[in-house]
C-alpha positions as CSV (number, residue, x, y, z in Angstrom):
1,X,122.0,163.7,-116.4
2,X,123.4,160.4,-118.0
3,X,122.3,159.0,-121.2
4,X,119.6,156.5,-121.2
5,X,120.7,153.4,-120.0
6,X,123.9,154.3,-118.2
7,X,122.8,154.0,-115.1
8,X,122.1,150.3,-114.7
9,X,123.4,148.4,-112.0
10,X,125.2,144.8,-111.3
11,X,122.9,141.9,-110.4
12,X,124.0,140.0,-107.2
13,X,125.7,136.9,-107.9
14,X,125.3,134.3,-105.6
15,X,127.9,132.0,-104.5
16,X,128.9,129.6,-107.5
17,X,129.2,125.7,-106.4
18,X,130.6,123.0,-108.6
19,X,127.9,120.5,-110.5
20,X,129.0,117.4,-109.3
21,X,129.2,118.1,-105.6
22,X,125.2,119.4,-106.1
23,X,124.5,115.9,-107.5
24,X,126.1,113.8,-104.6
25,X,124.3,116.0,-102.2
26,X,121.2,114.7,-104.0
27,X,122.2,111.4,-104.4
28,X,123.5,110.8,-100.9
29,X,120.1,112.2,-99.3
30,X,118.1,109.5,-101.3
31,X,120.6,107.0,-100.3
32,X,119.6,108.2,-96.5
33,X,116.1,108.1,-97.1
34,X,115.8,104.8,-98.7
35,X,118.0,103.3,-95.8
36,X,115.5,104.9,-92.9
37,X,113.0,103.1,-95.0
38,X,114.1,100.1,-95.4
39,X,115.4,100.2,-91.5
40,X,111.8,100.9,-90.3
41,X,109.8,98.0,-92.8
42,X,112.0,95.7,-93.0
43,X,111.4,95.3,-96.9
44,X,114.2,95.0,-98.9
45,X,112.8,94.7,-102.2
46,X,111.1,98.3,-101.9
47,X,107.4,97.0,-102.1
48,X,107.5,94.3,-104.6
49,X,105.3,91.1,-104.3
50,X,107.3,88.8,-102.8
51,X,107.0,85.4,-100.8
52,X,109.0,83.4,-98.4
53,X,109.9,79.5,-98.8
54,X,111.2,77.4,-96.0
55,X,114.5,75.1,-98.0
56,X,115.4,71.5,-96.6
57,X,118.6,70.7,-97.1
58,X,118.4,66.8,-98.4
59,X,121.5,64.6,-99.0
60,X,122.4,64.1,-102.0
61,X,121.8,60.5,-103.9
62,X,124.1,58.3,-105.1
63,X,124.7,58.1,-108.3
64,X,123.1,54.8,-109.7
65,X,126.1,54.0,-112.2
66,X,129.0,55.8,-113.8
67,X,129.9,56.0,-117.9
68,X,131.7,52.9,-119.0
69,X,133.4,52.0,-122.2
70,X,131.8,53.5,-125.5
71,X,130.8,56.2,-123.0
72,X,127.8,54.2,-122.1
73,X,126.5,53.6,-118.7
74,X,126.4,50.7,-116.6
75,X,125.1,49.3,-113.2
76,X,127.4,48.1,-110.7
77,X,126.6,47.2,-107.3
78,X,128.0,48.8,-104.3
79,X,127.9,47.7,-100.4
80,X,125.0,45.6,-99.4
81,X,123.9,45.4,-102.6
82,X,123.2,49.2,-103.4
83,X,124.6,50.8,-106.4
84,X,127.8,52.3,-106.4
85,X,128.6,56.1,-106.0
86,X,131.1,57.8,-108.3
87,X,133.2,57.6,-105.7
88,X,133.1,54.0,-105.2
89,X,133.5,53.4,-108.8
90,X,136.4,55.2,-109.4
91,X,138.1,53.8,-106.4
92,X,137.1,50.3,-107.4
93,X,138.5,50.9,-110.8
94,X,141.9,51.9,-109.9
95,X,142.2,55.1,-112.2
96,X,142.5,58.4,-110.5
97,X,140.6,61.2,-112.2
98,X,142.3,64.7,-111.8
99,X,139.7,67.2,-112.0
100,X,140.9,71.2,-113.2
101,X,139.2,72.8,-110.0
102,X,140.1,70.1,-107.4
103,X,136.8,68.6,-106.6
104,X,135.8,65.1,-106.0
105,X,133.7,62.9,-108.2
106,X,129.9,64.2,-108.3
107,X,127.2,62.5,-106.5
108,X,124.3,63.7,-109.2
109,X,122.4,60.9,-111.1
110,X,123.7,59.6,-114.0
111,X,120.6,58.6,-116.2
112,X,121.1,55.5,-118.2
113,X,120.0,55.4,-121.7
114,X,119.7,51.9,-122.9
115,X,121.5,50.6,-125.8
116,X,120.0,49.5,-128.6
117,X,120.6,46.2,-130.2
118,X,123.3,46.6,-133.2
119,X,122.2,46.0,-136.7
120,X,123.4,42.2,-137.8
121,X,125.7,42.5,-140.7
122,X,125.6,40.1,-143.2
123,X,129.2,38.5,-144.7
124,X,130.2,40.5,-148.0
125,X,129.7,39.1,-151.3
126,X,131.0,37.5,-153.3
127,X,133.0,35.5,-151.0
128,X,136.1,34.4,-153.0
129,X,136.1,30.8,-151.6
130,X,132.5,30.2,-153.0
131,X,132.6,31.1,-156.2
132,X,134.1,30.1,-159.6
133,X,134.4,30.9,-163.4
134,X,131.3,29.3,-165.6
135,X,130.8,29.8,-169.1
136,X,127.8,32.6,-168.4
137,X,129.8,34.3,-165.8
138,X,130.7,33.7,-161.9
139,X,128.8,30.8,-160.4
140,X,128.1,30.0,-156.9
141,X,130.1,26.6,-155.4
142,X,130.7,25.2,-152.3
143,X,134.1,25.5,-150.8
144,X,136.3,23.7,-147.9
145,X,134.3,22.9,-145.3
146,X,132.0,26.3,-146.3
147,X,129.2,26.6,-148.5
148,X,127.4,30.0,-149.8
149,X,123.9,28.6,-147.5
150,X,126.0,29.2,-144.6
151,X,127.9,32.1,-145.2
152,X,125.6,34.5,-147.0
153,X,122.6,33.3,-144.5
154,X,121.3,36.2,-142.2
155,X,121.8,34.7,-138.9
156,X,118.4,33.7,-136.4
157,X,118.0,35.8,-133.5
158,X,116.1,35.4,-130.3
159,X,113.0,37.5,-128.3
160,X,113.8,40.3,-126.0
161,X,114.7,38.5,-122.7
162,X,115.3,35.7,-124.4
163,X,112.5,34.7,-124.1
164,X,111.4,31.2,-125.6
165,X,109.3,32.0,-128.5
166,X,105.9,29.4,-129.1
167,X,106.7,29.5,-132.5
168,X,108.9,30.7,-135.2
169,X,107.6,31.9,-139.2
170,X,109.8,32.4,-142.3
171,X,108.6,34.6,-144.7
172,X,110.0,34.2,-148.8
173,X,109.1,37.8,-150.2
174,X,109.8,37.7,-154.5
175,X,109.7,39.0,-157.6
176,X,112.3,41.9,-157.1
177,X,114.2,43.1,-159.0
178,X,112.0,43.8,-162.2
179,X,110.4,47.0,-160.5
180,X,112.6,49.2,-159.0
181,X,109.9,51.0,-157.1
182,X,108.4,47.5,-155.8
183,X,112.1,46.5,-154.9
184,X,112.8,49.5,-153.3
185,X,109.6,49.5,-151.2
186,X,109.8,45.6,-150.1
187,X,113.8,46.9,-149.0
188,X,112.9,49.5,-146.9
189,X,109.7,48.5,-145.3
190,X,109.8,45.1,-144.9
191,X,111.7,43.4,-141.5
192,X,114.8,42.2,-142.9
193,X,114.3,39.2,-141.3
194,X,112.2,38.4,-144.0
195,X,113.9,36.9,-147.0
196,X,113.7,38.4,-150.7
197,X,114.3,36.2,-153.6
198,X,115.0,38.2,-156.7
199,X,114.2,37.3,-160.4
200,X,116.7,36.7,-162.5
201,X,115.6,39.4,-165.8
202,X,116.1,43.0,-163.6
203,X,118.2,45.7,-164.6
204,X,121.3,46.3,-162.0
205,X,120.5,43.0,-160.2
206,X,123.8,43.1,-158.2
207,X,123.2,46.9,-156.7
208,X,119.4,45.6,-155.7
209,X,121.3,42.8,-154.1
210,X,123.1,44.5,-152.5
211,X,121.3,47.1,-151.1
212,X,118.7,44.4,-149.2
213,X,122.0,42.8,-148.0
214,X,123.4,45.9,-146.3
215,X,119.8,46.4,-145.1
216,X,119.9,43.0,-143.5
217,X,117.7,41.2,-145.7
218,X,119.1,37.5,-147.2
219,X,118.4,36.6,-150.8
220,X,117.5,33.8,-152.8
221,X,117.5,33.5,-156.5
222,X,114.4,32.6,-158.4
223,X,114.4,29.8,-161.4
224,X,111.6,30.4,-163.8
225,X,110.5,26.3,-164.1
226,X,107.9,25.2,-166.4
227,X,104.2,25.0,-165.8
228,X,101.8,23.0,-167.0
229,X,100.1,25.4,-169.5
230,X,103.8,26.2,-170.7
231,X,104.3,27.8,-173.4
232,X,101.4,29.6,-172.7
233,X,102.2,30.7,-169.4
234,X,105.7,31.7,-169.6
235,X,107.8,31.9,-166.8
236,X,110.5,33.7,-168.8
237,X,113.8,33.3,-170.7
238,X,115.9,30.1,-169.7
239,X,113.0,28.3,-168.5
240,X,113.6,24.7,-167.5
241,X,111.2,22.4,-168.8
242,X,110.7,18.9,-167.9
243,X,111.2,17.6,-171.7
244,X,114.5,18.9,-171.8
245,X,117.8,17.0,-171.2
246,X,119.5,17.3,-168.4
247,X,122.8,19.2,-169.7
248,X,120.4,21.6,-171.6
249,X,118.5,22.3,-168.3
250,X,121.8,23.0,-166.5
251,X,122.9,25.1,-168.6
252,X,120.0,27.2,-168.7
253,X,120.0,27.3,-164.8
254,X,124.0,28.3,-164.8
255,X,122.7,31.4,-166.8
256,X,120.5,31.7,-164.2
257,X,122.6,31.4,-161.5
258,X,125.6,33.8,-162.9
259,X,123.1,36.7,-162.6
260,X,124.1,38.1,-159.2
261,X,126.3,36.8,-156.5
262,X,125.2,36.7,-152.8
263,X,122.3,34.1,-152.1
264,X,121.8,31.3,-150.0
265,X,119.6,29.0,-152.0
266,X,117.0,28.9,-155.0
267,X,113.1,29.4,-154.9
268,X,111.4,27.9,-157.6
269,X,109.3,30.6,-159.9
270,X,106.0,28.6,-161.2
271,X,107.1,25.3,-162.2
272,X,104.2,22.8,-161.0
273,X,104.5,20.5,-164.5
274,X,108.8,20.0,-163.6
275,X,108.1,19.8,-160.5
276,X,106.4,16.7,-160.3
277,X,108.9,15.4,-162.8
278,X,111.4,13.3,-160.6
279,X,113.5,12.5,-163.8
280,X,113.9,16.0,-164.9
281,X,114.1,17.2,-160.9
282,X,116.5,15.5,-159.7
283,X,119.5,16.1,-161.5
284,X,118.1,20.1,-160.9
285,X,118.6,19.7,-157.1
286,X,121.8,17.5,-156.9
287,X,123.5,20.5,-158.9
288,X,122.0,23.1,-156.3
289,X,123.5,20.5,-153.6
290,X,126.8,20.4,-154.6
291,X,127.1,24.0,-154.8
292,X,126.2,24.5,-151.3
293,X,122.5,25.9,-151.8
294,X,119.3,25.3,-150.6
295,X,116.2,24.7,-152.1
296,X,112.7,26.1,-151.1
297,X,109.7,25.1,-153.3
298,X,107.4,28.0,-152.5
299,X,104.4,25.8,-152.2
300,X,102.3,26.7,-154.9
301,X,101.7,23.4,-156.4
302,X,100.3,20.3,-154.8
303,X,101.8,17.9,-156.7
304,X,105.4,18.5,-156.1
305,X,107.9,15.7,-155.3
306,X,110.8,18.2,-154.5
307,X,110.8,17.4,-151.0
308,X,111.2,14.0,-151.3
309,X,114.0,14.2,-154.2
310,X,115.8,16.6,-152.2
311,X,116.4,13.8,-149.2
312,X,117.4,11.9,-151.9
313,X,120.1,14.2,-153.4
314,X,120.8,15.6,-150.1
315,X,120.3,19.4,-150.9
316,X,119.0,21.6,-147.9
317,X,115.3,21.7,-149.1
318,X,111.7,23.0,-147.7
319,X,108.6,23.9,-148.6
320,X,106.1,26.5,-147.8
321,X,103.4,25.8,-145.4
322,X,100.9,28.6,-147.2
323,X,101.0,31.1,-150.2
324,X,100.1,34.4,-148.4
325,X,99.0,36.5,-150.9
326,X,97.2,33.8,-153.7
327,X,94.1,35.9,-152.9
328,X,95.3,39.3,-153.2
329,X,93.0,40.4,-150.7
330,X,93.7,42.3,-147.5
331,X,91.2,39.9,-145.6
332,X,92.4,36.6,-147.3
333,X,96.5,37.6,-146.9
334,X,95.9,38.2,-143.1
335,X,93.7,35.2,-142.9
336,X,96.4,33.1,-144.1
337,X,99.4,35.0,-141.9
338,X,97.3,34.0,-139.2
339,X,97.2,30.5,-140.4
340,X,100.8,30.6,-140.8
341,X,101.4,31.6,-136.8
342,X,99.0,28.5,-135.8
343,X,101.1,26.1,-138.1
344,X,104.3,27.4,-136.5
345,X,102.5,27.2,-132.5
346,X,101.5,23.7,-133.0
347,X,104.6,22.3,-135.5
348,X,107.8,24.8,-134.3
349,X,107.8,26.9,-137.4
350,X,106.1,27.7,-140.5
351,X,107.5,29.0,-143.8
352,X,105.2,31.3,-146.0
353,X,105.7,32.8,-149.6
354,X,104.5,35.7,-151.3
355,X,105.1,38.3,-154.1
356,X,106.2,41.8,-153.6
357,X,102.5,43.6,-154.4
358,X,102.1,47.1,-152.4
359,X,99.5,45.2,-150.4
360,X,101.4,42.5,-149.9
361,X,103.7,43.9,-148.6
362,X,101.6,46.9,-146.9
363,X,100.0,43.8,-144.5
364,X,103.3,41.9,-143.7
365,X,104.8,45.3,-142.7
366,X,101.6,45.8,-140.0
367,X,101.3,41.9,-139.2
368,X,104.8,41.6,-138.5
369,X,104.6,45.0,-135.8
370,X,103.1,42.7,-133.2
371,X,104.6,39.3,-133.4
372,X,107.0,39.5,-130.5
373,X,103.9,40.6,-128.2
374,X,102.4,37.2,-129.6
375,X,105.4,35.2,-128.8
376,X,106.0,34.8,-132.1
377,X,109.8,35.0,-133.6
378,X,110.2,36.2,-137.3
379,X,113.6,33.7,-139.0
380,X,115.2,34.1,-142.0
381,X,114.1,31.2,-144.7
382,X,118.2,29.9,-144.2
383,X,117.6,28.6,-140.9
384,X,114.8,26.5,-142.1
385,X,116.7,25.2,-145.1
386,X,119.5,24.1,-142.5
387,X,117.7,22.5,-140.2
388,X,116.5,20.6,-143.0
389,X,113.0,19.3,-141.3
């Protein structure tokens, strides 16, 4: 007998076969199967959804233009009047472009993306040639064959298309300057086409300046001028008053003037008792001649003569067809915009004033959104003052 246990035998062992030639057995049989399948169905994507489109080959178009300086586009015609290809374009131009993987120029559309106009620029100021030393600081004067109504003047544009307009308006915009916030608003929202005149009492007059010059906007200074409730109702320091002489009132209006640098003329601020006063008027306006400026009475009082002394003295003068805003009134300041267009229809142009209120200015910014679709051009008050009507 053997102890328990001894007498146990070896399991058979099959024959062992390496891993990896087990799995490419395996993976060559589904290989098989999926082939007979595909063979026999004739469905390559194994049962997915799948749909059939017929594709037309079309020729390609030419390309309508081809980038041009500033890398902009333009349009240049090819044979019989069609645009030119790429190909024609470079060929006509003489240059030969080497492209890194040897192909010709493309034949896919160029789309042109129109350029918009560039903003006008106004000259810097000062201007060294127009201005001089005074005893309240730099003054404004007329120099060789130049004067500071021409160079400082925003210059008149056209309408799209050029397009003859039925009428052109000017629009005088002032009392900036005092409130930042009001001169900061009429700045950015108003068309700077439209002219700002700017009171001579603000703090940092010359950066107010100018900021509406680099936004496009001409200035003109405003002259407190005495009215007839003066003292009463005073314009301000350095009024000029009818009773004084004429050295003392040009003295007060060199103060004036030496304020800021950059404008084309001066608007007159109140002023309806010395404006009606030829002898105290007129040596006013042959100073502002002989400096090279322009005058614009802003056509709040009916009894002013300074059109009339202004021929005489030859300054550049006008006067405003309508206050806009003497009814401070949404109705009444759009009732007398609307005036203004009819005046400038039936006469060439118009000229309008105003005062930089928020709803002032709130309605010129809407009335002026649609005055090319009315045929109506928008001019700077400097082209009135030089045509001198």
């Amino acid at each position: 007998m053997q102890p328990l246990g001894m007498d146990r035998r070896e399991p058979r062992r099959l024959p062992s076969l390496p891993l990896a030639r087990i799995l490419a057995a395996l993976a060559g049989a589904g290989a098989a199967a999926l082939g007979a399948y595909v063979a026999v169905v004739d469905d390559p994507l194994g049962g997915e959804p799948y749909a059939r489109v017929a594709v037309e080959r079309i020729a390609a178009a030419p390309a309508p233009a081809a980038p041009a300086q500033g890398g902009r586009v333009v349009d240049l015609p090819g044979r019989d009047g069609a645009r030119s290809t790429a190909v024609e374009l470079e060929s006509a131009s003489g240059v030969t472009v080497l492209r890194p993987d040897g192909s010709g120029a493309p034949a896919s559309v160029v789309v042109r993306v129109p350029t918009p106009p560039a903003a006008i620029r106004l000259a810097p100021a000062p201007d060294r040639r127009l201005v001089e030393r005074g005893r309240h600081g730099t003054l404004p004067k007329a120099g060789e064959g130049v004067r500071p109504l021409d160079v400082y003047a925003r210059p008149a544009e056209s309408l799209p298309g050029g397009v003859t307009p039925a009428g052109r308006v000017a629009i005088l915009v002032g009392g900036l300057g005092i409130s930042q916030s009001a001169t900061a608003s009429a700045i950015a929202k108003l068309p700077p086409a439209m002219t700002l005149a700017f009171a001579p009492y603000g703090n940092d007059l010359e950066r107010h300046v100018a900021r509406a010059r680099e936004d496009g906007h001409e200035v003109m200074l405003q002259v407190p001028m005495e009215p007839f409730d003066y003292p009463d109702n005073d314009p301000g320091p350095h009024t000029l008053t009818a009773k004084a002489k004429a050295a003392e009132n040009l003295d007060r209006l060199h103060w004036i003037m030496a304020r800021f640098s950059g404008y084309v003329g001066i608007v007159n601020f109140m002023g309806a008792r010395i404006t009606a006063d030829e002898a105290a008027m007129a040596p006013i306006l042959r100073e502002i001649g002989t400096r090279g400026l322009g005058f614009l009475d802003d056509g709040s009082s009916p009894r002013s003569i300074v059109a009339a002394l202004a021929r005489k003295a030859g300054t550049p003068a006008a006067a405003a067809d309508r206050v806009i805003d003497a009814v401070a009134r949404p109705d009444e300041i759009d009732r007398e915009l609307a005036r203004l267009e009819d005046i400038a229809r039936k006469g060439g142009v118009a000229v309008g004033s105003a005062s930089a209120l928020p709803l002032t200015i709130e309605r010129l910014e809407r009335w002026a959104r649609g005055l090319e679709a009315r045929g109506i051009l928008l001019v700077p008050v400097s082209s009135v003052l030089r045509a001198e009507r």
